[in-house]
Biopython code that builds the backbone (N, CA, C, O; Angstrom):
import numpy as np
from Bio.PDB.StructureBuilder import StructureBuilder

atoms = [
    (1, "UNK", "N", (104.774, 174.981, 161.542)),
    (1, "UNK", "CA", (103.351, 175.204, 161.845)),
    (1, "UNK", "C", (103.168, 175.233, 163.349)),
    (1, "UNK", "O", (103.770, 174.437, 164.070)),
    (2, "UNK", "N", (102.235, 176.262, 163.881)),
    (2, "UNK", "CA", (102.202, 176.301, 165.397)),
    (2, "UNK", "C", (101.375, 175.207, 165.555)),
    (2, "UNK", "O", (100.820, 174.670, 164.596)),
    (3, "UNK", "N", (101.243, 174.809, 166.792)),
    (3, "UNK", "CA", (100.577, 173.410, 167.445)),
    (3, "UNK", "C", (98.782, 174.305, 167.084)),
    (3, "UNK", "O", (98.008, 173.599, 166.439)),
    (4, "UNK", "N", (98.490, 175.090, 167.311)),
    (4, "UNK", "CA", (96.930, 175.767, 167.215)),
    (4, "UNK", "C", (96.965, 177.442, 165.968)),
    (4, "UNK", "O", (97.904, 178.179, 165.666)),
    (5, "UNK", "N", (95.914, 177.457, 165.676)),
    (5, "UNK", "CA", (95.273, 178.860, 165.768)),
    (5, "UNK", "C", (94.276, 179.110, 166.080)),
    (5, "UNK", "O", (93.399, 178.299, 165.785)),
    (6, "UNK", "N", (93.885, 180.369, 166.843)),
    (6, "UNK", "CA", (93.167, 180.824, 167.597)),
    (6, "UNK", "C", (92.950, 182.378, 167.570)),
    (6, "UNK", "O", (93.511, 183.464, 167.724)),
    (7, "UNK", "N", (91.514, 181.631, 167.212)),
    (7, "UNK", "CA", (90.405, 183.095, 166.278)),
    (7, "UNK", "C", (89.805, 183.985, 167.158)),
    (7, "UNK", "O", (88.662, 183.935, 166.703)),
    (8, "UNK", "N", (89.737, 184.841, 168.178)),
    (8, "UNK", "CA", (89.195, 185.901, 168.813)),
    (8, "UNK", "C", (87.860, 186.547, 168.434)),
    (8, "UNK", "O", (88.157, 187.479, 167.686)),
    (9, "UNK", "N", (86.216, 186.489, 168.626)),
    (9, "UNK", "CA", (85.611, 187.417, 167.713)),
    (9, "UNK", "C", (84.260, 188.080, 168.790)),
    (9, "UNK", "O", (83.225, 187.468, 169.054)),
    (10, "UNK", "N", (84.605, 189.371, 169.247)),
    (10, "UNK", "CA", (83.754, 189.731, 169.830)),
    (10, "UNK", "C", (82.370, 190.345, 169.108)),
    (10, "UNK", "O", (82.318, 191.203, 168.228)),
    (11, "UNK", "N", (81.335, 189.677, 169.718)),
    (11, "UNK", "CA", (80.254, 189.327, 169.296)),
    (11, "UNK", "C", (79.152, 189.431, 170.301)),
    (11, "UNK", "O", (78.517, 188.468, 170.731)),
    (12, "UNK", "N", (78.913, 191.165, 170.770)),
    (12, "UNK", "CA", (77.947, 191.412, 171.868)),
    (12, "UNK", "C", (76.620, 191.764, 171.279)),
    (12, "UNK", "O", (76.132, 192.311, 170.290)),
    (13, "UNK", "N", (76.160, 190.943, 172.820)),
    (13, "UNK", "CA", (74.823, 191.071, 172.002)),
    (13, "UNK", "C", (74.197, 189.522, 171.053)),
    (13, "UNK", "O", (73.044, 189.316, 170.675)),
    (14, "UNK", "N", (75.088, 188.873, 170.926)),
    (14, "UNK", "CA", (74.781, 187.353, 170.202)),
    (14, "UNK", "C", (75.041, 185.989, 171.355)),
    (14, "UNK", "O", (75.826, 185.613, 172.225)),
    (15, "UNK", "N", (73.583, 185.529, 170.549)),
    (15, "UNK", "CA", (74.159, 183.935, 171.722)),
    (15, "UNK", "C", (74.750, 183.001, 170.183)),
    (15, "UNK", "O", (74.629, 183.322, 169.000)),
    (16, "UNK", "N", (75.331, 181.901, 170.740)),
    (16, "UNK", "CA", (75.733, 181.048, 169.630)),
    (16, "UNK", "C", (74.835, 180.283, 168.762)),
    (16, "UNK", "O", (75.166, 179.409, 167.961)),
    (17, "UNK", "N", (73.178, 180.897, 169.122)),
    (17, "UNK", "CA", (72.496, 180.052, 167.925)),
    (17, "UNK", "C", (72.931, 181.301, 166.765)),
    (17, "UNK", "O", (73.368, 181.017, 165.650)),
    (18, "UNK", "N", (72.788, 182.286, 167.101)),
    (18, "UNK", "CA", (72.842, 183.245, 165.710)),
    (18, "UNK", "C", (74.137, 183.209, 165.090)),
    (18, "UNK", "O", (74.443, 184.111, 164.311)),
    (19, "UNK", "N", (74.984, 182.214, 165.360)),
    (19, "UNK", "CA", (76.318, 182.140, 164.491)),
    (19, "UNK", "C", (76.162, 180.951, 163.952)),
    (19, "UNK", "O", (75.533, 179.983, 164.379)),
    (20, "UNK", "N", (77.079, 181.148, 162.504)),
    (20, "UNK", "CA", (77.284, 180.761, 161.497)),
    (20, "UNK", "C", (78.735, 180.351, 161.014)),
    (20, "UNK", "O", (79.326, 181.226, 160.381)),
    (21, "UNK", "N", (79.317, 179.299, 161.191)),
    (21, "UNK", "CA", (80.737, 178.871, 160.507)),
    (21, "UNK", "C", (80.931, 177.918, 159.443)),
    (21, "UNK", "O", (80.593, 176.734, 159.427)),
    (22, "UNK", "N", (81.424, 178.482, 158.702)),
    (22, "UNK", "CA", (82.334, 176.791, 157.648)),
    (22, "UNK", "C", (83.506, 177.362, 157.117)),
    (22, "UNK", "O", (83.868, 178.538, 157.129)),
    (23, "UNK", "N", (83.971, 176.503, 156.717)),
    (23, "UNK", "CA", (85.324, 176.524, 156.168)),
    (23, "UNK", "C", (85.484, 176.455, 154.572)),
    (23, "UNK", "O", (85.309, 175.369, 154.019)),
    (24, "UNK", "N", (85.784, 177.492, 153.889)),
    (24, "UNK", "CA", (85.819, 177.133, 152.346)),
    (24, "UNK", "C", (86.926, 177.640, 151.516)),
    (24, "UNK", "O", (87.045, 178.782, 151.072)),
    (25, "UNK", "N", (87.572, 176.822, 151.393)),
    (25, "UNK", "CA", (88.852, 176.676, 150.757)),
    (25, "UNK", "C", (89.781, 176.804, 151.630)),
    (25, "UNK", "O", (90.045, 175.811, 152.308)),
    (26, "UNK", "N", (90.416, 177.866, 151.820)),
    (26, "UNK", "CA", (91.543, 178.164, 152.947)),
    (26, "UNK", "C", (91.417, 179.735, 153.791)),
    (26, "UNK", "O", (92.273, 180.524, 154.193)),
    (27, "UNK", "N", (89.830, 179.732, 153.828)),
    (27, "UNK", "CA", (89.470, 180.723, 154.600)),
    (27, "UNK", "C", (88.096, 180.433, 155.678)),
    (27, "UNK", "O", (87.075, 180.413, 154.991)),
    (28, "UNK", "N", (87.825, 180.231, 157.002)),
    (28, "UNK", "CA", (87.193, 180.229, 157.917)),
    (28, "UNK", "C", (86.439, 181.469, 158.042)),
    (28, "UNK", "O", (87.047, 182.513, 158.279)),
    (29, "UNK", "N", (85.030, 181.453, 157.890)),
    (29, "UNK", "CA", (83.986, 181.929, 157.305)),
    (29, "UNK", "C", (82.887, 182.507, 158.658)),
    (29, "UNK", "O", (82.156, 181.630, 159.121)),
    (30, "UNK", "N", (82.813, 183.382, 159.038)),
    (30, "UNK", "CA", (81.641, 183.529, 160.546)),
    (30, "UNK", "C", (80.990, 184.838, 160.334)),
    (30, "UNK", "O", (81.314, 186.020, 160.214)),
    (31, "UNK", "N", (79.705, 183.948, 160.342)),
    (31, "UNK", "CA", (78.351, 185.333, 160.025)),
    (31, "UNK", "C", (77.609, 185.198, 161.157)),
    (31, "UNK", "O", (77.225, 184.058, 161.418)),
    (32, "UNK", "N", (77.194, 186.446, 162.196)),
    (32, "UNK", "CA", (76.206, 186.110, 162.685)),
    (32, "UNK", "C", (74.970, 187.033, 162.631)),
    (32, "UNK", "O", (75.248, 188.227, 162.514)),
    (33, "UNK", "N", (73.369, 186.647, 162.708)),
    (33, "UNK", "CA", (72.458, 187.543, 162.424)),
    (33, "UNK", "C", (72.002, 187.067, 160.802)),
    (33, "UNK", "O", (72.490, 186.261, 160.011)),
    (34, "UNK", "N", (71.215, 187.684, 160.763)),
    (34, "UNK", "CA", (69.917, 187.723, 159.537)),
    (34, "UNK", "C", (71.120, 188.631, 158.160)),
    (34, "UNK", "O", (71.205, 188.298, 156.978)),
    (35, "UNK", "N", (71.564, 189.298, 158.561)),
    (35, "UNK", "CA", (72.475, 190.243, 157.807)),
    (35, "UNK", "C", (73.547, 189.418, 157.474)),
    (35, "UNK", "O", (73.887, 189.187, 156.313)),
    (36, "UNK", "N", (74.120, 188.940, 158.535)),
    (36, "UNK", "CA", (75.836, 187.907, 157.863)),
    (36, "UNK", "C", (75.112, 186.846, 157.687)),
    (36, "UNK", "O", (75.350, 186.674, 156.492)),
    (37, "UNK", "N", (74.349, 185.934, 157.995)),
    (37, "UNK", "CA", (73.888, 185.098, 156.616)),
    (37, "UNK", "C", (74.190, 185.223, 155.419)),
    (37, "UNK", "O", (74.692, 184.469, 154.585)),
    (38, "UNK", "N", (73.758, 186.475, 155.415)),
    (38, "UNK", "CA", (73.380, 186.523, 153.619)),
    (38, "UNK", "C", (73.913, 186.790, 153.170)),
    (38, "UNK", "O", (73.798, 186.716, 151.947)),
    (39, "UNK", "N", (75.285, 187.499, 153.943)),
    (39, "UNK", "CA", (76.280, 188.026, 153.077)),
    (39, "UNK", "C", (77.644, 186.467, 153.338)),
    (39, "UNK", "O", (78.849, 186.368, 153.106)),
    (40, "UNK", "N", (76.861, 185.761, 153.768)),
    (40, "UNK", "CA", (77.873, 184.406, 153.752)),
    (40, "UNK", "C", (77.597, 183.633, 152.960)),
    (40, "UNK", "O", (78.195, 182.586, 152.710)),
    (41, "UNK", "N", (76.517, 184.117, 152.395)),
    (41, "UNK", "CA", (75.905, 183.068, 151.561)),
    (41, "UNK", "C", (76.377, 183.124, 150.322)),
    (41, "UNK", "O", (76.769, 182.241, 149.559)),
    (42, "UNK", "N", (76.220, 185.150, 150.145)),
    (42, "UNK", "CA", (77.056, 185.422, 149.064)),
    (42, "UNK", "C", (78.351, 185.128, 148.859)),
    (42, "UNK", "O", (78.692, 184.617, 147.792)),
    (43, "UNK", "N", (79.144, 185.372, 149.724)),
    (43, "UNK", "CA", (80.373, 185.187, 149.762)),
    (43, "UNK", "C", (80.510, 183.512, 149.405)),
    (43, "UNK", "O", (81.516, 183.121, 148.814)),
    (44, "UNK", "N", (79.648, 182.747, 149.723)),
    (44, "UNK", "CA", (80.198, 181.054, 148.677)),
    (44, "UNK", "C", (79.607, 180.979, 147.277)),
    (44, "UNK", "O", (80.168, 180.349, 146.380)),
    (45, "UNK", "N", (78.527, 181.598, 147.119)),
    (45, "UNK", "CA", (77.894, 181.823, 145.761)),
    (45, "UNK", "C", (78.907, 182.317, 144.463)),
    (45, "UNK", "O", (79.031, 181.966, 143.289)),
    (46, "UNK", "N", (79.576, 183.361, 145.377)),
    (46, "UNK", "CA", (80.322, 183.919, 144.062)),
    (46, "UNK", "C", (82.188, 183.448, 143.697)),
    (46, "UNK", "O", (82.838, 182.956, 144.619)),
    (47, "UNK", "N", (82.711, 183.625, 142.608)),
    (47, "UNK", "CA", (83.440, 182.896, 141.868)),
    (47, "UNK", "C", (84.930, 183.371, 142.178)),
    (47, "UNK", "O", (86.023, 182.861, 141.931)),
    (48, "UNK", "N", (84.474, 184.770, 142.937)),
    (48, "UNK", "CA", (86.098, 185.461, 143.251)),
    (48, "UNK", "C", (86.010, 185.698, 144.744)),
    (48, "UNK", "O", (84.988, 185.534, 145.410)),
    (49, "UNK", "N", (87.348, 186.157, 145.264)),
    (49, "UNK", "CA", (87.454, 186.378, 146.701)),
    (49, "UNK", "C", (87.225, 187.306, 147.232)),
    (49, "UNK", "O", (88.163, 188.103, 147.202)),
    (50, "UNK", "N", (86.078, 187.741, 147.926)),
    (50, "UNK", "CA", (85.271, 188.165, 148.707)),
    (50, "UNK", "C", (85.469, 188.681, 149.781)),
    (50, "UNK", "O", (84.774, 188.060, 150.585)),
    (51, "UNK", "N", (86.114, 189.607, 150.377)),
    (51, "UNK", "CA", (85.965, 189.486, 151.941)),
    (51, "UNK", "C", (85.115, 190.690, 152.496)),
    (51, "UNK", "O", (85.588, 191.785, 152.192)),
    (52, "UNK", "N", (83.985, 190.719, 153.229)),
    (52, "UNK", "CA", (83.472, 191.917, 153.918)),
    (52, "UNK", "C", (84.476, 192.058, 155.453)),
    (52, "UNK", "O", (85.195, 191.301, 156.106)),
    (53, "UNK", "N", (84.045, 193.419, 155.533)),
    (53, "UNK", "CA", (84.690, 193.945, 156.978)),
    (53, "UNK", "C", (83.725, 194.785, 157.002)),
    (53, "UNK", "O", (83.247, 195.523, 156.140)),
    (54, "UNK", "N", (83.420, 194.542, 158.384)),
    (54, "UNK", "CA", (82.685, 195.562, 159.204)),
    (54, "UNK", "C", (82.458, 195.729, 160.528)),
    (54, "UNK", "O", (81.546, 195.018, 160.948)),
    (55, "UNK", "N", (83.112, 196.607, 161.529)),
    (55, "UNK", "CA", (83.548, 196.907, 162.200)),
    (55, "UNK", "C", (82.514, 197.295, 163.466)),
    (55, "UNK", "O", (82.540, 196.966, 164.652)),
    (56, "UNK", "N", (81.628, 198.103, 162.725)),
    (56, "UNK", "CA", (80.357, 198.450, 163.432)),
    (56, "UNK", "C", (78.985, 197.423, 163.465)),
    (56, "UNK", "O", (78.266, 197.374, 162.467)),
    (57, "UNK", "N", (78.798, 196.937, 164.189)),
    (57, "UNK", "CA", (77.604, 196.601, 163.917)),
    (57, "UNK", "C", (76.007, 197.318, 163.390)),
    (57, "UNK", "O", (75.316, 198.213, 163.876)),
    (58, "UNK", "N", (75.874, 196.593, 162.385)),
    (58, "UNK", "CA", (74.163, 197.030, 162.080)),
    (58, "UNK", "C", (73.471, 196.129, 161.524)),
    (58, "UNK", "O", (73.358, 196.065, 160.300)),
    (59, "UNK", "N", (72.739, 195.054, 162.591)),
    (59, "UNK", "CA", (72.096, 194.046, 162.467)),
    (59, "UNK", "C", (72.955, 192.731, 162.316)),
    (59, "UNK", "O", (72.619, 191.701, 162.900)),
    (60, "UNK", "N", (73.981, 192.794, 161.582)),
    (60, "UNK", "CA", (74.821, 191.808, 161.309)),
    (60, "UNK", "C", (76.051, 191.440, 160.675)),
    (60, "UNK", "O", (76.489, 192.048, 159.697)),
    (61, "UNK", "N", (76.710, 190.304, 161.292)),
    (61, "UNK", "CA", (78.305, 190.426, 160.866)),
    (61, "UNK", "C", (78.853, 189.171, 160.344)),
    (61, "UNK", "O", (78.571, 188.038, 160.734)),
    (62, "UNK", "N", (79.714, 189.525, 159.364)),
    (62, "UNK", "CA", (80.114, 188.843, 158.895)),
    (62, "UNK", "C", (82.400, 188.921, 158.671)),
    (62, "UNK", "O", (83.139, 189.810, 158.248)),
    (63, "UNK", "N", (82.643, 187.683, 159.155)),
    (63, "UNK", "CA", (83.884, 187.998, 158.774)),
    (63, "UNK", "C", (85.307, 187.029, 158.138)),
    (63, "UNK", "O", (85.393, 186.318, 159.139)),
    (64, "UNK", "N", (85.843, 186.785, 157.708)),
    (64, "UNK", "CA", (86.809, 185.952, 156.882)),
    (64, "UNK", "C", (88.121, 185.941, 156.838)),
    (64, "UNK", "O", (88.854, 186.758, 156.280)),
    (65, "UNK", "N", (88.490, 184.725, 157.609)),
    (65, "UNK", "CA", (89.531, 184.524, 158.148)),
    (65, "UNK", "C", (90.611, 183.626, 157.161)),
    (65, "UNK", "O", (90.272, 182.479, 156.870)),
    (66, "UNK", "N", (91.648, 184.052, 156.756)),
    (66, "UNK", "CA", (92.683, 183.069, 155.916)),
    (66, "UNK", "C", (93.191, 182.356, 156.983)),
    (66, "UNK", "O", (93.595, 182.892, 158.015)),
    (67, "UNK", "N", (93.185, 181.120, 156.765)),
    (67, "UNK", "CA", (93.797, 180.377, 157.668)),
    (67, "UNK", "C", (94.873, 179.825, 157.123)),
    (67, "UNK", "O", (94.810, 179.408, 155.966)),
    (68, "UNK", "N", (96.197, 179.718, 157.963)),
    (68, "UNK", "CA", (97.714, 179.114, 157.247)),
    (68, "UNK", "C", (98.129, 177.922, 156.613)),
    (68, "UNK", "O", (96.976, 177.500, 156.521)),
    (69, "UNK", "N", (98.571, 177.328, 156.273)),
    (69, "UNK", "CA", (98.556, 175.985, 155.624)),
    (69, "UNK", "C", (99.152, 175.059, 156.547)),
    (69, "UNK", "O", (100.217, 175.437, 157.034)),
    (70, "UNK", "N", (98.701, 173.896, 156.916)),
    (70, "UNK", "CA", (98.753, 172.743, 157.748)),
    (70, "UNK", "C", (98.090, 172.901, 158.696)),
    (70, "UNK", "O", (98.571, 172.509, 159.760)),
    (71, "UNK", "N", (96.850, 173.474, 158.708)),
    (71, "UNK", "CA", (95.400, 173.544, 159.880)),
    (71, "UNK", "C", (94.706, 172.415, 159.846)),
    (71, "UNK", "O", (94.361, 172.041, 158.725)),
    (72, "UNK", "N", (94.420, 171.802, 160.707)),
    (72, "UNK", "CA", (93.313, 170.405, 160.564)),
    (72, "UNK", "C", (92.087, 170.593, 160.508)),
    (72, "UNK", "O", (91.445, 170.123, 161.448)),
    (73, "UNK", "N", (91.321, 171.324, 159.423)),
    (73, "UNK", "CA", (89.767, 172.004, 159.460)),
    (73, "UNK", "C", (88.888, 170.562, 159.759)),
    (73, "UNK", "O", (87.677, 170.721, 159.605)),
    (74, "UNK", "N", (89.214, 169.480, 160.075)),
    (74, "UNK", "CA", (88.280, 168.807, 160.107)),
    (74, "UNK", "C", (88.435, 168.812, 161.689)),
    (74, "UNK", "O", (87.482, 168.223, 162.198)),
    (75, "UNK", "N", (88.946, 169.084, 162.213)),
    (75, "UNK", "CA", (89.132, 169.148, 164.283)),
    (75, "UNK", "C", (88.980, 170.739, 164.407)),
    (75, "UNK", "O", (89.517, 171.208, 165.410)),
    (76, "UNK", "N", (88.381, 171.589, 163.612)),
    (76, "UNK", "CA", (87.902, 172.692, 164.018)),
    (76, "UNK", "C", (86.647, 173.072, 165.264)),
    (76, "UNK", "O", (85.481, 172.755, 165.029)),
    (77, "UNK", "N", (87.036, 173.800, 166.638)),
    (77, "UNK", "CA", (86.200, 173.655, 167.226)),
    (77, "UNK", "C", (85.615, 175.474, 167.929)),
    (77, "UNK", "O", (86.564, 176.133, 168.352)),
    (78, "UNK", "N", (84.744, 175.910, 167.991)),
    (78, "UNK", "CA", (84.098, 177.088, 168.706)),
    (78, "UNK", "C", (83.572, 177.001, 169.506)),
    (78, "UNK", "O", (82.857, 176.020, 169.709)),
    (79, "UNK", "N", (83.720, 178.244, 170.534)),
    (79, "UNK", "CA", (82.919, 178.179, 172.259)),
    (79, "UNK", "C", (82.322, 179.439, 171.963)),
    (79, "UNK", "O", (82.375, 180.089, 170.919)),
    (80, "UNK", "N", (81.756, 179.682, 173.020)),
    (80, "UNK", "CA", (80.906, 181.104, 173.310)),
    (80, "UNK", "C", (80.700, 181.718, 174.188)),
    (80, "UNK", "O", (79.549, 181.511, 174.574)),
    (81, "UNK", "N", (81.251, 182.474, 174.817)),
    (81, "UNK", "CA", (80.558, 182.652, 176.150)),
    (81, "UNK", "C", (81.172, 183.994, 176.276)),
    (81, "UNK", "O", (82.263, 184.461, 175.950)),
    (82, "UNK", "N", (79.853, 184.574, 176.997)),
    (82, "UNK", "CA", (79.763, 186.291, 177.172)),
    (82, "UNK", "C", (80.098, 187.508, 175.560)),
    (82, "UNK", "O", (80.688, 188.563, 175.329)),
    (83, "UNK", "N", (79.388, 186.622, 174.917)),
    (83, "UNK", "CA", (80.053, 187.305, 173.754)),
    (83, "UNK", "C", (80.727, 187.436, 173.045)),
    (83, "UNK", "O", (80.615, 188.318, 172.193)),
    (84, "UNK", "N", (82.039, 186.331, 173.125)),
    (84, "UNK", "CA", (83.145, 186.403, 173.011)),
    (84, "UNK", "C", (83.070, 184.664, 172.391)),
    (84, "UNK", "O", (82.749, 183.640, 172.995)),
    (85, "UNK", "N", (83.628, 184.922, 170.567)),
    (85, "UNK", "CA", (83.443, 182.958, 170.240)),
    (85, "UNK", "C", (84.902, 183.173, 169.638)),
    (85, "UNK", "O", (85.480, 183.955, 168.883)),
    (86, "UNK", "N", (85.216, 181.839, 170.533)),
    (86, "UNK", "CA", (86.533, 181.784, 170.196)),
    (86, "UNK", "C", (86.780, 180.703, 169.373)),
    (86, "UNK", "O", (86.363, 179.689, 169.933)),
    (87, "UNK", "N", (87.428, 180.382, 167.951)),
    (87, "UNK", "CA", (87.396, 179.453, 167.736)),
    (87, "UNK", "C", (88.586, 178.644, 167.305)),
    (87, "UNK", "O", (89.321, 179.337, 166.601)),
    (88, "UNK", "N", (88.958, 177.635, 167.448)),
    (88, "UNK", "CA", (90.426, 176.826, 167.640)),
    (88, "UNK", "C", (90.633, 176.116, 166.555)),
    (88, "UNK", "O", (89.763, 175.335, 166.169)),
    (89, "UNK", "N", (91.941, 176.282, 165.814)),
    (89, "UNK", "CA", (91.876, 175.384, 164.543)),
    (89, "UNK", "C", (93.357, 174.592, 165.103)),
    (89, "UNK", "O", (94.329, 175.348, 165.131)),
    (90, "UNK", "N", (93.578, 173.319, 165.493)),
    (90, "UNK", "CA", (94.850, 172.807, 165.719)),
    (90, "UNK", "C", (95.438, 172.184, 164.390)),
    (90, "UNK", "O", (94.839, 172.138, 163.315)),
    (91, "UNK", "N", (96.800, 171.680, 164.661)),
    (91, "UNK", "CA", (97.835, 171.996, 163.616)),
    (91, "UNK", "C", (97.719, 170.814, 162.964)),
    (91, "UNK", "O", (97.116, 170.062, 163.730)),
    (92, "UNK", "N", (98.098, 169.987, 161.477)),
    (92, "UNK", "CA", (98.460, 168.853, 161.336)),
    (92, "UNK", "C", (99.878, 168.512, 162.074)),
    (92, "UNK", "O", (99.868, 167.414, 162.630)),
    (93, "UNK", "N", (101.057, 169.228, 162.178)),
    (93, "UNK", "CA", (102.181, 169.172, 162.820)),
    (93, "UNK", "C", (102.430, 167.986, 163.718)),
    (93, "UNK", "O", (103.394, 167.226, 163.628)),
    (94, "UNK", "N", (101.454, 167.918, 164.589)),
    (94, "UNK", "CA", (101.684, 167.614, 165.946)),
    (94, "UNK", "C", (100.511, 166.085, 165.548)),
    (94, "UNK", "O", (100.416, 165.235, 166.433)),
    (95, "UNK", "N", (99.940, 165.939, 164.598)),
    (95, "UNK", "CA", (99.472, 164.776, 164.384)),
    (95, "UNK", "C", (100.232, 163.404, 163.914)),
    (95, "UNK", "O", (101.313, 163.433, 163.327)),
    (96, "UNK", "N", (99.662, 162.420, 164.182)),
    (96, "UNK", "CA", (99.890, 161.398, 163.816)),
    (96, "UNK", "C", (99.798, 161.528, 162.508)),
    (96, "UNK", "O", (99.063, 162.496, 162.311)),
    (97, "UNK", "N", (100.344, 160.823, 160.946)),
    (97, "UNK", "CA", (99.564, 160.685, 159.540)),
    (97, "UNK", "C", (100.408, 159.741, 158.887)),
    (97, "UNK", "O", (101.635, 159.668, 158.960)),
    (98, "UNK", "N", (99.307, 158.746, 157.988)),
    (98, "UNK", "CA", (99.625, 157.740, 157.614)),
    (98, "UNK", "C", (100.283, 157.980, 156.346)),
    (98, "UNK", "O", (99.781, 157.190, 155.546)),
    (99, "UNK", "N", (100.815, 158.409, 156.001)),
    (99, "UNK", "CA", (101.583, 159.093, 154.365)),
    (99, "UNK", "C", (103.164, 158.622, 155.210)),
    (99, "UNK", "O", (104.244, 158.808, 154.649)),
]
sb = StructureBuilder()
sb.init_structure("model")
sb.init_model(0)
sb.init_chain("A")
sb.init_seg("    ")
for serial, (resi, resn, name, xyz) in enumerate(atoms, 1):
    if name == "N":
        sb.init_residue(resn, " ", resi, " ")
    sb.init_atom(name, np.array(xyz, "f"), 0.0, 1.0, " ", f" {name:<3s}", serial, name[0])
structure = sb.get_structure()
Protein backbone atom coordinates (compact mmCIF):
# COMPACT_ATOMS: atom_id res chain seq x y z
CA UNK A 1 0.00 0.00 0.00
CA UNK A 2 1.44 3.50 -0.91
CA UNK A 3 1.97 5.79 2.20
CA UNK A 4 -1.10 8.30 0.44
CA UNK A 5 -3.64 8.67 -2.36
CA UNK A 6 -4.16 11.63 -3.98
CA UNK A 7 -7.32 12.74 -5.79
CA UNK A 8 -6.80 15.71 -8.38
CA UNK A 9 -10.33 17.46 -9.32
CA UNK A 10 -10.51 20.50 -11.32
CA UNK A 11 -13.37 22.40 -10.38
CA UNK A 12 -13.55 26.05 -12.09
CA UNK A 13 -15.69 28.21 -11.27
CA UNK A 14 -16.52 26.52 -7.59
CA UNK A 15 -15.55 27.70 -4.11
CA UNK A 16 -15.49 24.80 -1.50
CA UNK A 17 -18.89 25.61 -0.02
CA UNK A 18 -20.50 24.08 -3.23
CA UNK A 19 -18.67 20.74 -2.67
CA UNK A 20 -19.83 17.75 -1.46
CA UNK A 21 -17.78 14.51 -0.13
CA UNK A 22 -18.31 11.12 1.68
CA UNK A 23 -17.11 8.01 1.48
CA UNK A 24 -19.40 4.92 0.80
CA UNK A 25 -18.22 1.68 0.79
CA UNK A 26 -14.95 1.65 -1.10
CA UNK A 27 -15.63 4.52 -3.31
CA UNK A 28 -14.99 8.43 -2.47
CA UNK A 29 -17.93 10.30 -3.65
CA UNK A 30 -17.62 14.42 -4.87
CA UNK A 31 -20.57 16.43 -6.14
CA UNK A 32 -20.42 19.90 -6.58
CA UNK A 33 -23.49 22.36 -7.42
CA UNK A 34 -27.31 21.96 -7.20
CA UNK A 35 -26.91 19.23 -10.09
CA UNK A 36 -24.16 16.78 -8.30
CA UNK A 37 -26.10 16.87 -5.22
CA UNK A 38 -28.66 15.16 -6.55
CA UNK A 39 -27.09 12.98 -8.48
CA UNK A 40 -25.06 12.03 -5.15
CA UNK A 41 -27.82 11.59 -3.53
CA UNK A 42 -28.94 9.23 -6.03
CA UNK A 43 -26.03 7.50 -6.31
CA UNK A 44 -26.42 6.39 -2.20
CA UNK A 45 -30.16 5.86 -2.60
CA UNK A 46 -29.78 3.21 -5.05
CA UNK A 47 -28.88 -0.60 -4.52
CA UNK A 48 -26.30 -1.09 -7.47
CA UNK A 49 -23.08 0.64 -8.58
CA UNK A 50 -23.52 3.76 -10.01
CA UNK A 51 -20.97 5.82 -11.42
CA UNK A 52 -21.73 9.20 -13.44
CA UNK A 53 -19.00 10.85 -15.63
CA UNK A 54 -19.14 13.99 -16.92
CA UNK A 55 -16.64 15.77 -18.38
CA UNK A 56 -18.30 18.97 -19.41
CA UNK A 57 -19.77 20.97 -17.16
CA UNK A 58 -23.56 21.96 -17.05
CA UNK A 59 -24.47 23.32 -13.78
CA UNK A 60 -23.01 20.41 -11.99
CA UNK A 61 -20.62 17.61 -11.17
CA UNK A 62 -20.46 14.78 -9.88
CA UNK A 63 -17.70 12.09 -9.63
CA UNK A 64 -16.62 8.52 -8.06
CA UNK A 65 -13.62 7.49 -7.07
CA UNK A 66 -12.67 3.59 -6.12
CA UNK A 67 -10.37 3.85 -3.63
CA UNK A 68 -7.66 0.79 -2.99
CA UNK A 69 -7.79 -1.30 -0.03
CA UNK A 70 -5.84 -0.20 3.14
CA UNK A 71 -6.93 3.69 2.87
CA UNK A 72 -7.62 5.26 6.29
CA UNK A 73 -11.13 6.99 5.26
CA UNK A 74 -11.41 8.12 8.65
CA UNK A 75 -8.01 10.67 8.18
CA UNK A 76 -9.48 11.66 4.87
CA UNK A 77 -8.66 15.26 4.18
CA UNK A 78 -9.58 18.12 1.11
CA UNK A 79 -8.16 21.64 0.22
CA UNK A 80 -9.25 24.06 -2.36
CA UNK A 81 -7.75 26.55 -3.84
CA UNK A 82 -8.06 28.21 -7.31
CA UNK A 83 -10.27 25.61 -8.35
CA UNK A 84 -8.42 22.90 -7.94
CA UNK A 85 -9.69 20.30 -4.58
CA UNK A 86 -7.34 18.08 -3.90
CA UNK A 87 -8.11 15.45 -1.73
CA UNK A 88 -5.67 13.08 0.40
CA UNK A 89 -6.54 9.68 1.60
CA UNK A 90 -3.29 8.28 3.68
CA UNK A 91 -2.45 4.66 4.02
CA UNK A 92 -3.18 2.23 7.03
CA UNK A 93 0.49 0.87 6.14
CA UNK A 94 2.43 3.34 7.76
CA UNK A 95 0.08 3.37 10.90
CA UNK A 96 0.39 2.32 14.18
CA UNK A 97 -2.66 -0.68 14.93
CA UNK A 98 -3.58 -2.45 17.83
CA UNK A 99 -4.51 -6.01 16.19
Amino acid sequence: MQDQVIVRVDLPDTTAADVMMQVHQTRLLIAAGPAGAAQLLKHLEGDGHVVYRRDRRTGGFFRSVLLPDGVNVDEIKATMHDGVLVVTAPGKAGKDSDA
